[in-house]
N, C-alpha and C positions, 0 to 999 in steps of 0.2 A: 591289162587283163583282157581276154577276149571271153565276150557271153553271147551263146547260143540263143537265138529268141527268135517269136513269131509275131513276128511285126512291129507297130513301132505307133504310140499315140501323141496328139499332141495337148499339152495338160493346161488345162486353164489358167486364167491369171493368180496367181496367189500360190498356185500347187512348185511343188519342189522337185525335182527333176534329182532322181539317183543314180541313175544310167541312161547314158545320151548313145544315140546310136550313130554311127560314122555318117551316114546317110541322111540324118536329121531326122527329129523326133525323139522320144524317148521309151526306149523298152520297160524302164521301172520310173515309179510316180510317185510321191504322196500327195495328195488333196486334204486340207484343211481350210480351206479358203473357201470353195464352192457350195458348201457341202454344211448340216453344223457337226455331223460324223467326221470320220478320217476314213478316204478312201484309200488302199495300196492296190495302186492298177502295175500290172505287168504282165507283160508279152514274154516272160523269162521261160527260156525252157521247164526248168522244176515246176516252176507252175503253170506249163500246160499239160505236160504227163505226169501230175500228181495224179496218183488211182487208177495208172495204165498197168502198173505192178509189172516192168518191163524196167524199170530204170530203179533198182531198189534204194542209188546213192540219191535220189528225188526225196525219199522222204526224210531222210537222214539228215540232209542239206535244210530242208525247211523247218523241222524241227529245232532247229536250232537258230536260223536265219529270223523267222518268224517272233520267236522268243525276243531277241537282240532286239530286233527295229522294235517291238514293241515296248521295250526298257529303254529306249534313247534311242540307240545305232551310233548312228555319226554323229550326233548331239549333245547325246546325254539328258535329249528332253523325250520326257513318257510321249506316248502316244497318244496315251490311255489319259492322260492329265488334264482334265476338263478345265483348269483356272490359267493353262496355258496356252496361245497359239502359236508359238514357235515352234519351226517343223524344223526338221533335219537336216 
């Protein structure tokens, strides 16, 4: 699958790495290890022209995307689940 993104971070120890970029680094993150929150960092396109109201499949994409990771994603673990810290 190829993703459009702006740039590319490198995520702490413990954070989970969802999209690794050819280049090294990662355009998409999650953090539960750094943090006692969950961070989701990403360089993804949708999320940097959310609210540009130029790309209308951006909001479409993340209402739905957003939803998913935060019910599991690739897990099946909440996000949202304070009694667990296994990330995705």
């Amino acid at each position: 699958m190829t993703w459009h993104y702006h740039g590319t971070f490198r995520p702490p120890p413990g954070a989970v790495t969802l999209i690794s970029a050819t280049a090294g680094g990662a355009a998409l993150y999650i953090d539960q290890a750094s943090t006692p929150g969950t961070l989701v960092v990403a360089a993804l396109d949708p999320m940097s022209h959310y609210g540009s109201y130029f790309m209308p499949a951006t909001e479409r994409f993340l209402d739905a995307f957003l939803p998913w990771l935060a019910e599991g994603g690739l897990s099946g673990n909440s996000l949202t689940d304070s009694n667990s810290k296994e990330t995705p």
